[in-house]
C-alpha positions in Angstrom: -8.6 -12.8 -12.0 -9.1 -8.9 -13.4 -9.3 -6.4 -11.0 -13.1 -5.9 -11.4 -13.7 -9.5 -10.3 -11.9 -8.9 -7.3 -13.6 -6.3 -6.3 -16.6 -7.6 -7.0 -15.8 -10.9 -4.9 -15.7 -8.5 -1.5 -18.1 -8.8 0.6 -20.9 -6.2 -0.7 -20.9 -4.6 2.9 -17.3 -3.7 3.1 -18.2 -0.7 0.4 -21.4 0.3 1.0 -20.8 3.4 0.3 -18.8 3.7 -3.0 -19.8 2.2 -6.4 -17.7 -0.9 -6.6 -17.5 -0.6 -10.0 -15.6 2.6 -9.7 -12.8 1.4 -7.2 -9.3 1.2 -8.7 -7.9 -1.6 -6.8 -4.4 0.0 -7.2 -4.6 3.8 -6.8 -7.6 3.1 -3.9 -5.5 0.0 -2.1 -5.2 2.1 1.0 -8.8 2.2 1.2 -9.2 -1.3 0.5 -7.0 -2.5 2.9 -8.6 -0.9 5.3 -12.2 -1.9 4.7 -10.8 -5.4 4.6 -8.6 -5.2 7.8 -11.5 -3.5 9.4 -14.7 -4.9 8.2 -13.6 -7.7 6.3 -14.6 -11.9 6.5 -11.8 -14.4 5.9 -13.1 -15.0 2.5 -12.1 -11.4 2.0 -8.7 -11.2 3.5 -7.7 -14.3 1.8 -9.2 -12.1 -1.4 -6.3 -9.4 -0.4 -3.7 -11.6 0.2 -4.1 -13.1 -3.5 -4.5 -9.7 -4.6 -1.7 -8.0 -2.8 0.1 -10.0 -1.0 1.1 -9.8 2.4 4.1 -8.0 2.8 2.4 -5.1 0.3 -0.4 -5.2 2.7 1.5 -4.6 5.6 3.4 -1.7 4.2 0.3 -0.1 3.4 -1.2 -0.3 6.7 2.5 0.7 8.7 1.5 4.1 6.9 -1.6 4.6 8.5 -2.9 7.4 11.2 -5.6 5.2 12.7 -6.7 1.7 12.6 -9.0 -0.7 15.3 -6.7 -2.1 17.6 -7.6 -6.1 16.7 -6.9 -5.3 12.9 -3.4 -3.7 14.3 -2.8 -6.8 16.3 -3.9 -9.3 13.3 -1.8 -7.9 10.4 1.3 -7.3 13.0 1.0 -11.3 13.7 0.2 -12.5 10.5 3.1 -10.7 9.0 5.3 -11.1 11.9 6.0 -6.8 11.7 6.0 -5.5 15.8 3.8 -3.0 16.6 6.7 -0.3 17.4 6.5 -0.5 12.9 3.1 0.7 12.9 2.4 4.6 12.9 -1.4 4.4 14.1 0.7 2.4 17.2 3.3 4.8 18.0 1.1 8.1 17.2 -2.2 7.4 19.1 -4.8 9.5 19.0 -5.4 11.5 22.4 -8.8 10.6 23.0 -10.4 12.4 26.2 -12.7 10.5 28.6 -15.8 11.5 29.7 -16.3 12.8 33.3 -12.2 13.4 33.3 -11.7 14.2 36.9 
């Protein structure tokens, strides 16, 4: 499958706003990930894992500053990684609570 059937196979919600036909699934794969992680069906994170496989999609989303903590939890099971790996689990953002007494 070329790279413009891929992305074109996503879910049309997961880029809503980008043209899909301008996405580079290599040099935008963080981006991607994270949509999928994120956002994403099963159809479209068994899409990824044909795409990029699982150990590249872990490595891409170990590198990054934030991510919602049940797409953390999923990708740290399903590719068997600990949390401790991930930098959006060891550098939390401080995150003040309202009415902090």
């Amino acid at each position: 499958m070329s790279d413009r059937e891929y992305i074109h196979a996503f879910s049309d919600y997961l880029f809503w706003d980008s043209d899909k036909s301008s996405i580079d699934l290599e040099a935008n794969a963080p981006y991607v990930v994270r949509r999928v992680l994120e956002f994403g069906q099963f159809s479209d994170w068994n899409l990824l894992v044909r795409r990029y496989g699982i150990s590249r999609i872990c490595t891409i989303a170990q590198n990054f500053r934030t991510l919602d903590p049940k797409a953390l939890s999923f990708i740290s099971t399903v590719s068997s990684v600990p949390l401790e790996s991930f930098r959006c689990f060891t550098t939390k953002q401080y995150t003040r609570t309202h009415w902090n007494f």
